[in-house]
C-alpha positions in Angstrom: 119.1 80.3 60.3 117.0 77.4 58.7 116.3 75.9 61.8 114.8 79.3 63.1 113.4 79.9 59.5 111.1 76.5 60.3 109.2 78.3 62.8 108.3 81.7 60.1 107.8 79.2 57.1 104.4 78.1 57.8 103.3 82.2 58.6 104.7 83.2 55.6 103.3 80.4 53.4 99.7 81.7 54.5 100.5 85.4 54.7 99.0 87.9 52.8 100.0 90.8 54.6 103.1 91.8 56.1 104.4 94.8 57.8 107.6 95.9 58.6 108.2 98.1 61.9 111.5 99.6 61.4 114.4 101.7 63.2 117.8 103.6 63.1 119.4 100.1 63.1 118.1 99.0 59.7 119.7 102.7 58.1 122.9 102.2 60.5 124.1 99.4 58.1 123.9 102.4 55.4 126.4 103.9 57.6 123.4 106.3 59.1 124.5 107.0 62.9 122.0 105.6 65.2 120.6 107.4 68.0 121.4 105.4 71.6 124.2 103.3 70.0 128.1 103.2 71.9 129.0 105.9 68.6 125.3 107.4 68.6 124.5 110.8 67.7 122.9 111.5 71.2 125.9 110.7 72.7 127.7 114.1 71.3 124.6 116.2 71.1 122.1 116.8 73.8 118.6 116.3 72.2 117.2 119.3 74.6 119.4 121.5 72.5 118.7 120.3 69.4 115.4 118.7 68.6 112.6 120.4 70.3 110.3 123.9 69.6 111.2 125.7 71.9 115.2 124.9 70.9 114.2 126.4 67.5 112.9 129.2 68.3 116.0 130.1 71.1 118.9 129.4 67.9 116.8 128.5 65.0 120.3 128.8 62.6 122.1 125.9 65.4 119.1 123.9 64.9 119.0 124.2 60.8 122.4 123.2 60.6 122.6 120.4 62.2 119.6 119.2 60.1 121.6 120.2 57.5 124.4 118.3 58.4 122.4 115.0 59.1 120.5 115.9 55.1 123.9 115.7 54.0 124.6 111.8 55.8 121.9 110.8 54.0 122.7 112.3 50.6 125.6 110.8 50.9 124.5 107.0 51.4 122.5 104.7 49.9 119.5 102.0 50.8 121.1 98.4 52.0 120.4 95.5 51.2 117.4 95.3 53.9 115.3 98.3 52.2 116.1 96.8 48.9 115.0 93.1 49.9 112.0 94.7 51.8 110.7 96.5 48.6 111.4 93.1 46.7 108.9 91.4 49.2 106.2 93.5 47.4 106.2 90.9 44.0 105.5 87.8 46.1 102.9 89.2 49.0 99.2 90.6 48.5 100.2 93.4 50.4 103.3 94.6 52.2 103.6 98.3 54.6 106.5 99.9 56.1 106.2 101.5 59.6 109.3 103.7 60.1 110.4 105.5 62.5 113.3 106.7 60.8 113.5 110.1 58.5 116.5 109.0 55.7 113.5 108.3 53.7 115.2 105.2 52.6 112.2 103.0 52.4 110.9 104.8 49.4 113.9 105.3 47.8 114.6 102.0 48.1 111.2 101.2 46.2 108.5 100.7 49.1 105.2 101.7 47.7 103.3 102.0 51.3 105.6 103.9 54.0 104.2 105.2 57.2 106.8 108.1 58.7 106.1 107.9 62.0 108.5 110.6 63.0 108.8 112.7 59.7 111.1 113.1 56.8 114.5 115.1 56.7 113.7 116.2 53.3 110.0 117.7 53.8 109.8 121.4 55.6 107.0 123.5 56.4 106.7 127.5 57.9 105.5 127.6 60.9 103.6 130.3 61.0 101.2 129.6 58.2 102.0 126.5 57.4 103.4 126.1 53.5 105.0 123.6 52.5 108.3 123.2 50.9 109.8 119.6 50.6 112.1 118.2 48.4 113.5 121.7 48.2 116.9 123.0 48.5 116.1 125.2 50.9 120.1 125.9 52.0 121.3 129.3 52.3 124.9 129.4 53.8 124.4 131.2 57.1 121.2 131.6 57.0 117.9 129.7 58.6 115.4 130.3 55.2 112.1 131.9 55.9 108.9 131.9 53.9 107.1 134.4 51.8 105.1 135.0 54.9 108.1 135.7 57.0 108.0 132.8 59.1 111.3 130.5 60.0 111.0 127.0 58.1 111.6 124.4 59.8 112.3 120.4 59.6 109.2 118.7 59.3 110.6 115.7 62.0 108.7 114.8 65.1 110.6 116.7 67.9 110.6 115.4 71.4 107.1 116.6 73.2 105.4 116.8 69.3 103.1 114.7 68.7 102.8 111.7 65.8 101.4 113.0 62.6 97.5 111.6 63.4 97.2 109.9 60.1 100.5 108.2 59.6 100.0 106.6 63.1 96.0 105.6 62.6 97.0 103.9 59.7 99.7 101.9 61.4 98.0 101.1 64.2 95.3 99.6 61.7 98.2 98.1 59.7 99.5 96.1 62.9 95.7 94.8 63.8 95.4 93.4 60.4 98.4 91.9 59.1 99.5 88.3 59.2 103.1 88.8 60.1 104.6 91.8 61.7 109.0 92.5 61.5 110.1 94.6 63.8 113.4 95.5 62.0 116.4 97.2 63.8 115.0 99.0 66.8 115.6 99.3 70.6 111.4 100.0 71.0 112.1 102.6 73.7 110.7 104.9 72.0 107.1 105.6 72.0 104.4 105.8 71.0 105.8 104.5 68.0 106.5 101.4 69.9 103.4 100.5 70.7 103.4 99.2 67.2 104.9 95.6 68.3 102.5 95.4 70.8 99.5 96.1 68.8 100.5 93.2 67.0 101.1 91.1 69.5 97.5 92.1 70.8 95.7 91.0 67.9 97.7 87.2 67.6 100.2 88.3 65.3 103.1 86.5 63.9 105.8 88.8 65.7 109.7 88.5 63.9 112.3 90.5 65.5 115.3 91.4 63.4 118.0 92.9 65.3 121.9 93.0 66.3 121.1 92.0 70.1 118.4 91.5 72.3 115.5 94.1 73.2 112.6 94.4 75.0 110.8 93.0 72.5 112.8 89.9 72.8 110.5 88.3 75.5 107.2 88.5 73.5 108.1 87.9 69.9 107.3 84.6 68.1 110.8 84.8 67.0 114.2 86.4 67.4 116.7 86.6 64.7 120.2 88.3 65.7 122.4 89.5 62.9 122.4 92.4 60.4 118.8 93.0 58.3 121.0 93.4 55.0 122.2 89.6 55.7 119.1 87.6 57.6 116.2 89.2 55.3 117.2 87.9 51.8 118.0 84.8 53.6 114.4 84.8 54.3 113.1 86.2 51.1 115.3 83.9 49.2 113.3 80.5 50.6 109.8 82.5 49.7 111.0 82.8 46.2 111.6 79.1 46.4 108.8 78.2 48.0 106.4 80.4 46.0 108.2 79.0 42.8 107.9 75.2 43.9 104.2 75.5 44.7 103.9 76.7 40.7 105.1 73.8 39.8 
């Protein structure tokens, strides 16, 4: 690990803006079930059945519950170590983002102050008929899918497959990977797009690219550097030597 961390040492002691690009693997080491992993929720539930539109409307109540259910998960655990050392990068760079494509809302929970949710958050809802918001609400009726004043079904407000990205979260992290110094792609497979055109945004402007990740990707081949292990172990390695750093150059 200090070896590698020679090659990020001199981007980091120049940076002044950092982004992290993040995934289900960064919220699988809160015990969050990851999506295409050997125990991943795809693998029990097909996602035609579950997270589209036109899913919703055929069994709205199967589709509610098993948002429920995954609301639930992520009651029920916490922000790692990665999301908390992530936040703490905030005290010691002019600027630091978070592009996630995960909905725990972790990030911010976990004390990020810029978060970009590329594919929604499982606590925010919306009707969809005329369009009223209701997040951060316990909307849970036993039995029941809950419906708005108007009479319309509420549903999840999560980027089902065939949706589109919400236009201003993904503008403003397209612009965040043009202009920042280094870019951490943190626990994801980049299969999935066109969030994962982030990395390569990056790339396309020069960017310092770090990839964080239990195993190779396809991001492997055109990062600056690879890092394998857990986030919750390798990033406050690294954000232990900036505090160093940043303290030695006081002195």
């Amino acid at each position: 690990m200090l070896q590698q961390y020679e090659k990020l040492k001199s981007a980091l002691s120049s940076a002044k803006k950092i982004v992290f690009f993040t995934g289900a693997g960064i919220s699988a080491e809160s015990g969050i079930p990851t999506f295409r992993g050997k125990d991943g929720i795809w693998n029990k539930m097909k996602p035609d059945e579950l997270a589209n539109f036109n899913a919703f409307l055929r069994n709205p109540q199967i589709v509610w519950d098993w948002y429920q259910y995954r609301k639930k998960i992520v009651h029920q655990a916490s922000p790692n170590h990665a999301h908390l050392t992530i936040s703490e990068f905030q005290n010691y760079f002019d600027e630091v983002l978070v592009v996630t494509q995960n909905v725990d809302g972790f990030h911010s929970r976990a004390g990020s102050e810029i978060v970009y949710e590329l594919h929604g958050n499982i606590e925010k809802n919306y009707c969809i008929d005329c369009g009223k918001r209701f997040d951060f609400e316990n909307l849970e009726i036993e039995g029941k899918v809950p419906k708005c004043g108007c009479g319309g079904l509420i549903r999840p407000d999560i980027v089902w497959f065939g949706e589109l990205l919400p236009e201003d979260a993904y503008s403003l992290s397209e612009l965040a990977a043009e202009t920042c110094d280094i870019l951490f792609v943190i626990g994801t497979s980049a299969l999935v797009f066109p969030a994962a055109n982030i990395p390569y945004i990056a790339k396309k402007h020069g960017k310092f690219l770090v990839e964080v990740n239990i195993e190779k990707t396809e991001l492997s081949s055109i990062v600056d550097l690879s890092l394998f292990g857990k986030a919750g172990e390798i990033l406050p390695q690294i954000l232990q030597r900036v505090k160093e750093e940043k303290s030695y150059g006081k002195n």
